[in-house]
N, C-alpha and C positions, 0 to 999 in steps of 0.2 A: 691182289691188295692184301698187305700183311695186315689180320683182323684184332692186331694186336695194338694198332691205332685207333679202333673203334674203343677200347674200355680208357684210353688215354682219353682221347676226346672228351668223350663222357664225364670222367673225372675232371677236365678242365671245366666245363661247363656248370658242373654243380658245383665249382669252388666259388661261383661266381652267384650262387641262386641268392647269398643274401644281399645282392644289387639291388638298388632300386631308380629305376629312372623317372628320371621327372622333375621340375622344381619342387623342391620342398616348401611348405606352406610358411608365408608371414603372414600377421595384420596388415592389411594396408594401411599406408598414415593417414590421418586428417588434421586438420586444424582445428580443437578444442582450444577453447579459450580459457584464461586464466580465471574469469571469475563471468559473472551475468552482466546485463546492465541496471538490473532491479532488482529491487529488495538489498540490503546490507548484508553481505555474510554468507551469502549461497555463493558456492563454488562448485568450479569440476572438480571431480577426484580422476589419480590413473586408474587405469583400466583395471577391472575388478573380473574376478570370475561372476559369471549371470547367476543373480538370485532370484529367487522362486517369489513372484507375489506378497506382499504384504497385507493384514485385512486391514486398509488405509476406511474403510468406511466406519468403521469403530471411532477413528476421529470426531465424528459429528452426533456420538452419542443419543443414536435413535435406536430404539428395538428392533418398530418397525422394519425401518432401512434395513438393519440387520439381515433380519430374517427373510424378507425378499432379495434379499442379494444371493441370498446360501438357499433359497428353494428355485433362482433361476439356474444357479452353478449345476443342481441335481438334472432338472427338466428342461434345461435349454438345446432345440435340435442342433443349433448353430454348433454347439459345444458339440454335442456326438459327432457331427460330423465330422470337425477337427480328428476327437479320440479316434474317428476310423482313420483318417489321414494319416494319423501316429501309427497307427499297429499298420498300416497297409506301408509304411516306411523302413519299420520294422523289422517286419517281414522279407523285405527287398535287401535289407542288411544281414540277414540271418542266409538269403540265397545267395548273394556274393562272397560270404565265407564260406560257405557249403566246396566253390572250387579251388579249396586248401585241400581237401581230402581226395583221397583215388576213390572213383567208382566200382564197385562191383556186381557183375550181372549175371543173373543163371537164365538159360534158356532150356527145354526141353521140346524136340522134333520127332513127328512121328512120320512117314512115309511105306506106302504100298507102289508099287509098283507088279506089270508083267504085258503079255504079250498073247497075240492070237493060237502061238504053240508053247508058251516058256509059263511053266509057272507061276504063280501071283508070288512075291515074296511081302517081305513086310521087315522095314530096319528102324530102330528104335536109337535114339542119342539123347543125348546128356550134354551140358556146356556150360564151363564157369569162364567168364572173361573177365582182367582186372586191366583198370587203365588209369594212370596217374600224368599229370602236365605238372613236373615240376617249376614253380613260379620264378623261373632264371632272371625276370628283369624287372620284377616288381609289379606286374601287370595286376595281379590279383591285389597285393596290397594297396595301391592304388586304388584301385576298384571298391574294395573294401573301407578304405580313407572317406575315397568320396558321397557314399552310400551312410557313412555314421554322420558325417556331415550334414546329409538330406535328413536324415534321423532326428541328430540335436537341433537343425530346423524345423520339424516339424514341431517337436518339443514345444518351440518357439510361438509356434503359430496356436499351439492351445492356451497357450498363456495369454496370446494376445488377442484372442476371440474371447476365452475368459474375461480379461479385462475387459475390452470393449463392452462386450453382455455389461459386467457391475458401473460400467460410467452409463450406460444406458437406461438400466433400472436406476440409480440413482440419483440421475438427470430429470427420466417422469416421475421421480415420490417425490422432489424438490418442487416441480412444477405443478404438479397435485396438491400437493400441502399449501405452495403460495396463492391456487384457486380456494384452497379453504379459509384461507387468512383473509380473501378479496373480498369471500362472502361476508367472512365474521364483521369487515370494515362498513360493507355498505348495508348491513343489516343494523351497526352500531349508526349508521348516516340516517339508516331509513326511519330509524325511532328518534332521533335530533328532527330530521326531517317533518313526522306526524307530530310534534310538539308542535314546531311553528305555524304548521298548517292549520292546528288546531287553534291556536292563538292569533290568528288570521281571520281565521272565522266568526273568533267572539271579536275581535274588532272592527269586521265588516259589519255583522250584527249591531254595535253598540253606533254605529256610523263612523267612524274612526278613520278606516280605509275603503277605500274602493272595490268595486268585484274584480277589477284587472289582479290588486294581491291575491284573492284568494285564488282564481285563476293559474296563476303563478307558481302557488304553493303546491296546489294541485300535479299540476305540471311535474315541475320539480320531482315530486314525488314519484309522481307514474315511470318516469325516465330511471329511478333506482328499481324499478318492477321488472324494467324491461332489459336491464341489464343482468339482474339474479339469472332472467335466464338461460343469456352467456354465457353465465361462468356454469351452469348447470351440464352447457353441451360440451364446453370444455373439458371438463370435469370426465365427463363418461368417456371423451374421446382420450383422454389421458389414461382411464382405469379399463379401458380395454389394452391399450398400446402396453402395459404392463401386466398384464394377463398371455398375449404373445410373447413376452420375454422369459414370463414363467412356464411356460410350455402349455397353460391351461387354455380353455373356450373362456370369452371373456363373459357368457351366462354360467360360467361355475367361479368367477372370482369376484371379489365384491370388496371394498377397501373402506371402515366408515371414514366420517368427517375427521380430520384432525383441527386440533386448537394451534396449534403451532408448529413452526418451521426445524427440519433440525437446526442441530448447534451450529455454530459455524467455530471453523476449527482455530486455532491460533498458533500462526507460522512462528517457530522459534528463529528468530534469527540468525542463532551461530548453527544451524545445523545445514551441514553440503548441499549442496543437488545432490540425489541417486543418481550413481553413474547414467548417461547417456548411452553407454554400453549395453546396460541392462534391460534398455526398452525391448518390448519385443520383438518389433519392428528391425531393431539396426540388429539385433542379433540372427532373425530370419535372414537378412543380407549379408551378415559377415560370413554366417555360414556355408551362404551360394557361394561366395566368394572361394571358400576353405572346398567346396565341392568340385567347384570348375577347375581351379587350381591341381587337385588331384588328377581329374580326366582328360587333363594337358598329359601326366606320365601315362597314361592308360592308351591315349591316343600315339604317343612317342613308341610305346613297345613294339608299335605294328612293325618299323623296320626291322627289328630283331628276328633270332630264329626263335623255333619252340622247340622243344623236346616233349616226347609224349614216350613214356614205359610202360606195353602192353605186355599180359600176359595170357593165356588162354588154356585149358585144359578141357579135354571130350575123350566119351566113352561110346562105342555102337554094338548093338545087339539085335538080335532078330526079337526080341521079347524085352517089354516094359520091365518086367522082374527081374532081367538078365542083366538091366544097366548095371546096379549093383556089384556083378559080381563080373562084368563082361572082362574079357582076356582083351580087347581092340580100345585102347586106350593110344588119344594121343595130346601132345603136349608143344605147346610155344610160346617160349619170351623172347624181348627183344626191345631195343630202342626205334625211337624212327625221331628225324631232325627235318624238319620243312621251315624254307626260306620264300617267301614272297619275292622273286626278282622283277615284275613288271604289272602294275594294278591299272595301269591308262590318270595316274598322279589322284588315285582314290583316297592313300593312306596320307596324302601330302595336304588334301583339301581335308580329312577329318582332322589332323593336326589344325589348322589355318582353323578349323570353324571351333574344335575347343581351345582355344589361342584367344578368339574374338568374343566366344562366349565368356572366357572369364576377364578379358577387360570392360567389359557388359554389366558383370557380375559388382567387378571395383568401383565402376561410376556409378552404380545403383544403390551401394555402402556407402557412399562417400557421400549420394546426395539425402539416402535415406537421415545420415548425422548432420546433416547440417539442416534438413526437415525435423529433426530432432530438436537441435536449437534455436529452428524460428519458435518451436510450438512453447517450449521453455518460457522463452523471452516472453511470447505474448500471452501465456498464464500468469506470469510473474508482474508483468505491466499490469494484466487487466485486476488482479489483485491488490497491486499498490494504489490504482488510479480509483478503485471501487471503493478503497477504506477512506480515503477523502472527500472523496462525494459522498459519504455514508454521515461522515462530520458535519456537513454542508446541509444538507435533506433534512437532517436532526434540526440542524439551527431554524430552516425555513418551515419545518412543522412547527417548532414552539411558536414561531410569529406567527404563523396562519392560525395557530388554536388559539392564542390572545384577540389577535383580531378578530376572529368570530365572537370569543367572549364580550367585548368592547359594543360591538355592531350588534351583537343580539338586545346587549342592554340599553344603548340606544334607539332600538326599533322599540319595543318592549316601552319605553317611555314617550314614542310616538314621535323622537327628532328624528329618525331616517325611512327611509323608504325601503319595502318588503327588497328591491331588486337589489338595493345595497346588504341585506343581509344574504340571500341567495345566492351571490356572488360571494361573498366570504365563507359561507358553508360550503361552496362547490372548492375554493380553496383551498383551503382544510382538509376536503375532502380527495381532492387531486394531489396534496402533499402527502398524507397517510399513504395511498398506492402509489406514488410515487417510491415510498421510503420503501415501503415493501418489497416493490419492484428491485431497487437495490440491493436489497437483500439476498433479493433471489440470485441476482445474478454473481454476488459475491459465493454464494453457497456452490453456481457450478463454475464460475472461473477456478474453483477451491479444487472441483470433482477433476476438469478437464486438468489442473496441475498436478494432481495425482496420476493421471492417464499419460501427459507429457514427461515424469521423471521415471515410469515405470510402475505404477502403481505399488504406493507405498513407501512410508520413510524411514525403514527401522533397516539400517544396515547390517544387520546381524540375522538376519531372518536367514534359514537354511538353504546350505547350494542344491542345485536336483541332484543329488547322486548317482541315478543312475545315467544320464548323462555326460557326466565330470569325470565318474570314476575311471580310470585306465580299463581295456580289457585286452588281455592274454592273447597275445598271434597277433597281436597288431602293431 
């Protein structure tokens, strides 16, 4: 064989190393819509590169809130666990680029040997071997594609365990605070309450009414006793469930009473939806997407050949000290080419299965955005539908607090009966937690809208850079 075809070959082959096989990656499409069905003025935007969290909880102007948001973010395990998920991603992206470079390996052997008449000897050696797999078909880049891929998903996934954590904490300090508002309510009820009871009794005393009123009033009263201490178990079972989210023992956290609810925030109308992109969620699956996609050309190389350039160099001597300087020096380079021609259709089913894995990968992006857009919609509904019931609640508390006024002053001058005012104070008193109630749930329709666009609504807020940024050999 003329060896003068082996450095031709060779040279053909690595004219070829900057191939790369494989589909190259798109977006898959979806179907965005041009605008919501709620709210006036919320729109999609196109696709935007992925921004980093906003602190949307600033919205609702509590300290509080604040400051438990930003001592769960420090102490949350959920959150470590992600952070080790990232660097153990990482790391896995740092070892698939590792085979861009040639190996290098020293060995050093010692042996004795001899016999029943031959002398013992004793040979000393030395060994350097270098070995390089030039990436002729894209296999490593590939490899590498899809490993940054799992990377800027993982990204993804701390962002959205992040989030989750802050809609969590500020789902119980909503629910907290509106247990302290329930108190404030029935403790303002409980003293309306020992009024009438009290005024009951000077006119069962003066003969007026009967013991059934005071009976009544009695009643009435014990029944707001019995409920303070509801909201009391509530209460704790709230300010522990917030203690777990801040990473502490719920006997080392302790939250006092609050007077009020935070703010509730107010939706500017002309501002977009946060892409749908940016959730963390549809970004975790775009990027499976972006990762199977790669490991279709990783899986395609197997047909191909490899080239591997070994080199090797050794020294032997009868003495350690002698390596140094030994005269038995020997030396070998060389290429070597290996084809796969018969695997029993191994490399044809890893093809089929990363084929099937990334249309897996596309239906699970595609359903994730359009789970994307339900959640949208029905933040946005439960928001619009909550600020009209909030109008409504208002109007039927002013009339229940005249009617009681009306009816007390009637009882009070002895035309009605204690059960007709009881029933207007319970009233009254069933429209205040009422309207309350409404509140609350406008404060977390508010939090869960935030959670649904991505948390946060400032488009300008910074991209992660070190995700975004290009890097060098890729």
């Amino acid at each position: 064989m003329n060896t003068k075809i082996i450095p031709l070959c060779l040279t053909g082959l690595l004219c070829v190393a900057g191939c790369t096989v494989g589909p190259d990656y798109h977006t898959p499409e979806t179907a965005l819509p041009a605008q919501f069905q709620y709210q006036d003025g919320w729109q999609t935007l196109p696709e935007q590169p992925w921004m980093a969290q906003g602190t949307w909880w600033e919205a609702f102007n509590d300290p509080t809130l604040t400051y438990l948001i930003r001592e769960a973010d420090q102490a949350s395990q959920t959150l470590a666990q992600a952070e080790a998920r990232f660097r153990a991603a990482e790391a896995q992206w740092r070892l698939s680029r590792g085979d861009y470079s040639p190996a290098l390996d020293a060995s050093v052997n010692a042996t004795r040997s001899g016999g029943n008449n031959a002398a013992t000897t004793e040979l000393f050696s030395g060994r350097l071997d270098l070995s390089w797999a030039p990436d002729l078909w894209g296999r490593v880049r590939r490899q590498v594609e899809a490993d940054r891929a799992a990377l800027a998903a993982s990204a993804a996934d701390i962002a959205g365990v992040r989030l989750t954590l802050q809609i969590a904490v500020a789902q119980g300090y909503i629910r907290l605070r509106a247990l302290d508002r329930q108190r404030d309510i029935l403790e303002q009820s409980m003293a309306t309450f020992e009024r009438s009871a009290e005024l009951t009794r000077n006119q069962y005393n003066a003969g007026i009414v009967s013991r059934s009123d005071v009976i009544q009033a009695e009643t009435q009263r014990q029944s707001l006793r019995t409920q303070l201490y509801d909201l009391d178990q509530q209460r704790a079972l709230e300010e522990n469930a917030l203690a777990a989210l801040l990473g502490v023992a719920p006997s080392a956290f302790g939250l006092p009473a609050g007077d009020a609810l935070p703010a509730l925030p107010v939706l500017p109308a002309t501002l977009p939806s946060v892409l749908i992109a940016r959730r963390p969620d549809v970004v975790v699956a775009e990027r499976g997407v972006a990762a199977a996609n790669a490991r279709i050309g990783v899986a395609q190389t197997a047909w191909l050949p490899t080239l591997s350039l070994s080199a090797y160099g050794a020294v032997q001597d009868d003495t350690f000290s002698g390596l140094f300087d030994a005269p038995q020096r020997v030396w070998s380079v060389g290429p070597s080419l290996a084809l796969t021609l018969f695997d029993g259709g191994r490399r044809r089913a890893t093809r089929d299965l990363a084929e099937a894995q990334y249309d897996e990968q596309v239906a699970n992006y595609r359903q994730t955005v359009l789970d994307s857009l339900r959640d949208v919609e029905n933040a946005l509904a439960t928001v619009q539908v909550l600020s009209e019931k909030a109008a409504q609640q208002d109007a039927l508390v002013a009339l229940a607090e005249e009617n009681e006024r009306v009816i007390n002053n009637r009882y009070r001058a002895g035309m009605v009966s204690f059960l007709e005012l009881a029933t207007a104070q319970n009233l009254t008193l069933d429209a205040r937690r009422t309207r309350l109630g409404i509140t609350s749930e406008q404060l977390q329709a508010t939090v869960e809208l935030a959670g649904a666009i991505g948390g946060g609504w400032d488009l300008d807020d910074p991209v992660i850079e070190r995700i975004t940024r290009p890097v060098a050999g890729e």
